[in-house]
KERO-445215 format. One record per atom (N, C-alpha, C): x, y, z; residue in one letter. Coordinates in steps of 0.02 Angstrom, whole numbers, plus 50000, padded with zeros to 5 digits. Layout:
<pts>
XYZA
...
</pts>
This chain:
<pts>
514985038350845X
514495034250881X
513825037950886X
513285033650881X
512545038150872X
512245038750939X
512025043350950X
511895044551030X
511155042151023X
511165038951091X
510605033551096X
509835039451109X
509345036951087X
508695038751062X
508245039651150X
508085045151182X
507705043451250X
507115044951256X
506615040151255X
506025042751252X
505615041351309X
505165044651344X
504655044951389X
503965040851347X
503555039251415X
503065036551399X
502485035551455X
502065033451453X
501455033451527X
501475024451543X
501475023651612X
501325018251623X
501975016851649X
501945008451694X
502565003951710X
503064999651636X
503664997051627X
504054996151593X
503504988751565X
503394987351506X
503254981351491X
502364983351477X
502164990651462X
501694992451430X
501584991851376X
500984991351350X
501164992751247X
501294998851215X
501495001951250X
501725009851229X
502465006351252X
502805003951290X
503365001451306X
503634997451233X
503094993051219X
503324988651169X
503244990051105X
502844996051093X
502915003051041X
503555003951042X
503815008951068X
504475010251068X
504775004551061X
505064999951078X
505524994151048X
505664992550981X
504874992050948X
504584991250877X
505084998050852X
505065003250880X
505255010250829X
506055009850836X
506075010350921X
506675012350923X
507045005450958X
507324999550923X
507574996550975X
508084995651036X
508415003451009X
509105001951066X
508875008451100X
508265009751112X
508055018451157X
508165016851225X
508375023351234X
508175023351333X
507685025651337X
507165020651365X
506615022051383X
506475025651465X
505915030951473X
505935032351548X
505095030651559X
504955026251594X
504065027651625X
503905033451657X
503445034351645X
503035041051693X
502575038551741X
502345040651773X
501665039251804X
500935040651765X
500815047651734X
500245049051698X
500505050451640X
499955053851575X
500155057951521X
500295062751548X
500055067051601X
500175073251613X
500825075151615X
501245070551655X
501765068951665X
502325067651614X
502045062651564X
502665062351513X
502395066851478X
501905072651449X
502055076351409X
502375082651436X
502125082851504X
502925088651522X
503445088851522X
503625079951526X
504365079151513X
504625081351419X
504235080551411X
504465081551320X
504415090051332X
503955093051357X
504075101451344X
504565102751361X
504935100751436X
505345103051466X
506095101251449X
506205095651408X
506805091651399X
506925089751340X
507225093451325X
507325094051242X
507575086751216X
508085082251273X
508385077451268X
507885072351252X
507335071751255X
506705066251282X
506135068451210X
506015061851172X
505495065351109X
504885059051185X
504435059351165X
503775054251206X
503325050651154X
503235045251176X
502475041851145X
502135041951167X
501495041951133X
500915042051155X
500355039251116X
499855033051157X
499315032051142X
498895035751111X
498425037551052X
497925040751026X
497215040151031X
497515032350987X
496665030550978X
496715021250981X
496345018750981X
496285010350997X
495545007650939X
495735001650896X
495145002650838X
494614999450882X
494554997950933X
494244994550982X
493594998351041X
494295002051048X
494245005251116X
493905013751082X
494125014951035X
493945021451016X
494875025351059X
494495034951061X
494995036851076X
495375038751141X
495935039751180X
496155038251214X
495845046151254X
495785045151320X
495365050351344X
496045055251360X
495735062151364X
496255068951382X
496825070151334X
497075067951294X
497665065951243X
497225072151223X
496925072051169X
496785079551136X
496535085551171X
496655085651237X
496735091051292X
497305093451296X
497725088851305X
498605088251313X
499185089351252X
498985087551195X
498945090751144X
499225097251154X
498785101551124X
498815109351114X
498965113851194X
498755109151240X
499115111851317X
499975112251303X
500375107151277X
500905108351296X
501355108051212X
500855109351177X
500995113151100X
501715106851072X
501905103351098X
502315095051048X
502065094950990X
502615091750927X
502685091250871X
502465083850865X
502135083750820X
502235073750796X
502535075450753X
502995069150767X
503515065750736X
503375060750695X
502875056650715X
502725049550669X
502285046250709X
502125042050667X
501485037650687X
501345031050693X
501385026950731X
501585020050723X
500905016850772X
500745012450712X
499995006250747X
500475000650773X
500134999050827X
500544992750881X
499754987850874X
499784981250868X
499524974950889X
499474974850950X
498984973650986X
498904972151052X
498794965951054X
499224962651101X
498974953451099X
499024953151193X
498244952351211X
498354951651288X
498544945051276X
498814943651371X
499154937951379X
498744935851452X
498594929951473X
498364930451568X
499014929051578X
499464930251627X
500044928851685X
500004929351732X
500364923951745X
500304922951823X
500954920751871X
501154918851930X
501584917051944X
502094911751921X
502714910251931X
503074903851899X
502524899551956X
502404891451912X
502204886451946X
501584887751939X
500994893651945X
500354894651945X
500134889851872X
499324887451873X
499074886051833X
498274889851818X
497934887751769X
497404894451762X
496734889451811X
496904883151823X
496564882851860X
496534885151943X
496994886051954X
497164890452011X
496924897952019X
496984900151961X
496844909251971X
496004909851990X
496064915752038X
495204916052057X
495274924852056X
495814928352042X
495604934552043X
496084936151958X
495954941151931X
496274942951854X
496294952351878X
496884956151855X
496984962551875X
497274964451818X
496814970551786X
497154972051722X
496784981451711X
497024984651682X
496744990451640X
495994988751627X
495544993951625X
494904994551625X
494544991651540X
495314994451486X
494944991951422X
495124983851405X
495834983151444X
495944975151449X
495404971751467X
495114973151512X
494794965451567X
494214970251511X
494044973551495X
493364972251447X
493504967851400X
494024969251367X
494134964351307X
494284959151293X
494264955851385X
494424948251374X
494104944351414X
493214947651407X
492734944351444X
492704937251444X
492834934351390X
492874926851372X
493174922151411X
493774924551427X
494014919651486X
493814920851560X
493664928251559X
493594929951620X
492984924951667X
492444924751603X
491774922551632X
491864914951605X
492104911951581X
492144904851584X
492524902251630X
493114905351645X
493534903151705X
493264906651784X
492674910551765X
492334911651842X
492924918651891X
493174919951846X
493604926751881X
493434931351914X
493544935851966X
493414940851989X
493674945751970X
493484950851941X
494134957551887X
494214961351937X
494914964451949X
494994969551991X
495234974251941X
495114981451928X
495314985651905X
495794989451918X
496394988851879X
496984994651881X
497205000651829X
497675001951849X
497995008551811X
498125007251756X
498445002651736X
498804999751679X
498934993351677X
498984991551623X
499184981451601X
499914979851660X
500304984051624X
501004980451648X
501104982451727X
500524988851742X
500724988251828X
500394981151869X
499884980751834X
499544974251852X
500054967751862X
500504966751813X
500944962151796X
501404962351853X
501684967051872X
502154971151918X
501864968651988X
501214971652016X
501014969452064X
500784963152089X
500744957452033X
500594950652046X
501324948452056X
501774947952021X
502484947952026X
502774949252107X
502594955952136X
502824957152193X
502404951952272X
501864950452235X
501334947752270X
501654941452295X
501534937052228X
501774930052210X
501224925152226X
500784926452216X
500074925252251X
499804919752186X
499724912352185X
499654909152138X
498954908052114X
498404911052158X
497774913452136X
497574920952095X
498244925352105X
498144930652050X
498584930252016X
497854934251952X
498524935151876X
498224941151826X
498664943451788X
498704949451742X
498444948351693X
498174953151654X
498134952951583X
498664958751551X
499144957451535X
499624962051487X
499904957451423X
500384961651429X
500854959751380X
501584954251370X
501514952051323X
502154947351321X
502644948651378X
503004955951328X
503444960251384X
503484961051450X
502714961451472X
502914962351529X
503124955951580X
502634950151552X
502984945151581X
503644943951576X
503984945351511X
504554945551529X
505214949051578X
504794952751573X
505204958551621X
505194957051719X
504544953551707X
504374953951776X
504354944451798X
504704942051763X
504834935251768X
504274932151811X
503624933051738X
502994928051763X
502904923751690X
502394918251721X
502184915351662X
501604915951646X
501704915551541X
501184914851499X
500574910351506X
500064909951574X
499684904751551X
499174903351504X
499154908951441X
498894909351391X
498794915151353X
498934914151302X
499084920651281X
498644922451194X
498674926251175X
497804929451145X
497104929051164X
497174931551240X
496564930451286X
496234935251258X
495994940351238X
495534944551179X
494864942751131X
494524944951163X
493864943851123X
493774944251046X
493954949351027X
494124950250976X
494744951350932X
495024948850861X
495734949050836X
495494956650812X
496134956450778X
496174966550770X
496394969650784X
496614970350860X
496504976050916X
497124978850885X
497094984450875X
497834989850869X
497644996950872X
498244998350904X
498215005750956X
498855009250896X
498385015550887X
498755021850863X
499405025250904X
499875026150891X
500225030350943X
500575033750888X
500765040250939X
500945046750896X
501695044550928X
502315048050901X
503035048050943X
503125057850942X
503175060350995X
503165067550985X
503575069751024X
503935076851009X
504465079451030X
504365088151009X
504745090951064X
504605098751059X
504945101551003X
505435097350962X
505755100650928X
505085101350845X
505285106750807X
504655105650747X
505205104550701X
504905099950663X
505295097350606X
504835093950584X
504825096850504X
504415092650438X
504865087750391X
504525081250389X
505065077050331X
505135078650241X
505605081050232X
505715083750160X
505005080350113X
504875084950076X
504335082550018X
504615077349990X
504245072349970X
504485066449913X
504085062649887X
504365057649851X
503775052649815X
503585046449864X
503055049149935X
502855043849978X
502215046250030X
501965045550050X
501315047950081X
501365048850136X
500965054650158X
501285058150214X
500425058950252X
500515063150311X
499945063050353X
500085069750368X
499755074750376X
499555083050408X
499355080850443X
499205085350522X
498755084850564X
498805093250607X
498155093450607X
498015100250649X
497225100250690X
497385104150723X
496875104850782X
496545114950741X
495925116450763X
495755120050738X
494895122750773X
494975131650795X
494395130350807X
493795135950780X
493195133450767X
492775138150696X
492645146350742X
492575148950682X
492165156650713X
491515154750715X
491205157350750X
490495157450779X
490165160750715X
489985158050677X
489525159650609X
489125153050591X
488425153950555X
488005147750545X
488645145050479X
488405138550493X
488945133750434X
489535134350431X
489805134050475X
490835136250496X
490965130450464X
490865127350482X
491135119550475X
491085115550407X
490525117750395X
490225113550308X
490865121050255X
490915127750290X
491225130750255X
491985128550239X
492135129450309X
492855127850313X
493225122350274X
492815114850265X
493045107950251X
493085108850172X
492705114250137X
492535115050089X
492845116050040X
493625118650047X
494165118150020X
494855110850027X
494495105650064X
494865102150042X
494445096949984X
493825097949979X
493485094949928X
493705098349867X
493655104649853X
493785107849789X
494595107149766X
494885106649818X
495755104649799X
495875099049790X
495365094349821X
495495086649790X
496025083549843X
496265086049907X
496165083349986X
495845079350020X
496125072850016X
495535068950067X
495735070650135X
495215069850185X
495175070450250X
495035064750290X
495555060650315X
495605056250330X
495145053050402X
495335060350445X
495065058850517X
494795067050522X
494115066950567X
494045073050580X
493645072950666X
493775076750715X
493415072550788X
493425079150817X
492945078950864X
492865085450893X
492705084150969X
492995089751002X
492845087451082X
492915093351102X
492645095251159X
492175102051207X
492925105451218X
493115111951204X
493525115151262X
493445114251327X
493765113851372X
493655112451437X
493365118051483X
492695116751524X
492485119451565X
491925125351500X
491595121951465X
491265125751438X
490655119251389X
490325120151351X
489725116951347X
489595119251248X
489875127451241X
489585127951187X
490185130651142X
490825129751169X
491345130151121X
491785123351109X
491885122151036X
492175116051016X
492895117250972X
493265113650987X
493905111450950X
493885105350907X
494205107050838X
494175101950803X
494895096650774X
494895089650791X
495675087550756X
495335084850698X
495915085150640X
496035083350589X
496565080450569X
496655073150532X
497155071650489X
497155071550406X
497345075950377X
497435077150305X
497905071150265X
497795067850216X
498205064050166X
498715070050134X
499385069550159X
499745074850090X
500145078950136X
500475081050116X
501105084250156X
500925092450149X
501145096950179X
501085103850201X
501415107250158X
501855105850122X
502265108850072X
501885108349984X
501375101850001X
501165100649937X
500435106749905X
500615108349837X
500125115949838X
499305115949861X
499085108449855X
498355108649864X
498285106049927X
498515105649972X
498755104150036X
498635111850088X
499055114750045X
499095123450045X
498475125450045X
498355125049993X
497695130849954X
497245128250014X
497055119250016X
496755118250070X
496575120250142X
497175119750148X
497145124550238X
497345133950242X
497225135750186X
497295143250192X
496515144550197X
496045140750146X
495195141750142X
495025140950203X
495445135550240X
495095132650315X
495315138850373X
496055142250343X
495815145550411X
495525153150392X
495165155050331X
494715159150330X
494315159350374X
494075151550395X
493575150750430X
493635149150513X
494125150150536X
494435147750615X
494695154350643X
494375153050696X
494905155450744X
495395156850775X
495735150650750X
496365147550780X
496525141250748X
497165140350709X
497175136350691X
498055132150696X
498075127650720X
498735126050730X
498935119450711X
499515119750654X
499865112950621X
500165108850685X
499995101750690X
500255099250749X
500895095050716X
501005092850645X
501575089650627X
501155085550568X
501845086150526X
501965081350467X
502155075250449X
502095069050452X
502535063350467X
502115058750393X
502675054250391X
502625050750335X
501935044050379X
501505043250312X
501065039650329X
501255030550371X
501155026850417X
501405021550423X
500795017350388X
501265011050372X
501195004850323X
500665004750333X
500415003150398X
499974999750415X
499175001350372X
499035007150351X
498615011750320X
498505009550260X
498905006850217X
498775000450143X
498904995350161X
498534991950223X
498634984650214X
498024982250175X
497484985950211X
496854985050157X
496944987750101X
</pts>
């Protein structure tokens, strides 16, 4: 018998990091956390527990502190999976949307679903998360408030859909990493894979135009490259990267041996096979 899959995550049950995991793993034990801070200690500390995690949003841009948290508590990615975001408004059983006068959702939700908000005359209250929102109208029962989350969570929290692709814009899909303390690379093969490392330059003019400089001459594309402040400082920077090509492959190699001529510090965060989603265009 296969022992069931347990993964951590941020937020109340019926999140889209909730409904991430379903997509990957459908029969997982899932655990909520309260913060990231939180579920990525649970992954350092508990070998039993791999975690997901939000990255980036093609919308929203990237998810704040995640590449703080990162290299703080040194996790492997495992894989990489894009989730669809489809907000939903919910509201109580029996409520209608002409009834709702207040809407309670996550800060990038109620941005992204100005459209109803301001034609139906709403008042936005700002919360923690989609599905706690869902949670707290639920406990309420209040037929003038309602959520913006997810399918899920209405289901979970036995409210109704009073409409659902409330979103300004189609598109919306959120990056999430699945990561775990254990390191493990997926065997080389004939299928496309993703590197990723964090990395930071020596203090010399042109670190950076130097460093990248070997994945041009190896014929390495560089898929993602983003940079954000060490903390509590102004003039030292850390850099992430995602590489096309697996770690085992030779120009992959040659690539990141030139790069860390040029670093300080340089650390592989994980290997994982590329997801679909990346050739749909």
């Amino acid at each position: 018998m296969t022992e069931k899959i347990k993964i951590a995550f941020q937020g109340e049950k019926g999140a889209y990091s909730h409904l991430a995991i379903l997509e990957i793993f459908p029969n997982a034990e899932v655990k909520a956390c309260s913060s990231f801070e939180e579920t990525f200690r649970l992954g350092k500390e508990n070998l039993e527990y791999k975690i997901i995690i939000p990255i980036e949003n093609s919308l929203a841009g990237r998810v704040a502190d995640i590449h703080y948290l990162i290299p703080k508590y040194k996790l492997q990615i495992h894989a990489e999976h894009f989730q669809k975001v489809t907000h939903n408004l919910l509201g109580v059983k029996g409520s209608t949307i002409e009834e709702i006068r207040t809407v309670r959702s996550h800060s990038q939700a109620i941005g992204q679903c100005q459209k109803i908000i301001l034609n139906n005359k709403l008042k936005s209250i700002i919360s923690a998360d989609t599905a706690g929102s869902a949670k707290f109208i639920a406990e309420k029962k209040d037929k003038s408030e309602a959520a913006i989350a997810s399918e899920l969570a209405a289901k979970i929290y036995n409210l109704k859909i009073l409409k659902t692709n409330v979103e300004d814009e189609s598109g919306n899909v959120t990056r999430f990493f699945v990561m775990g303390k254990e390191s493990k690379h997926p065997e080389l093969k004939d299928k496309k894979y993703i590197t990723s490392c964090i990395f930071k330059l020596k203090s010399i003019p042109a670190a950076l135009y130097k460093a990248l400089g070997g994945f041009a001459t190896n014929g390495v594309n560089l898929c993602k490259l983003e940079s954000f402040s060490v903390k509590n400082t102004f003039d030292q920077v850390n850099f992430y990267i995602d590489i096309e090509g697996h770690i085992e492959s030779p120009s992959v190699q040659k690539a990141l041996e030139e790069l860390g001529f040029h670093t300080q510090k340089l650390d592989v965060l994980g290997v994982y096979e590329a997801h679909p989603f990346r050739f749909k265009n």
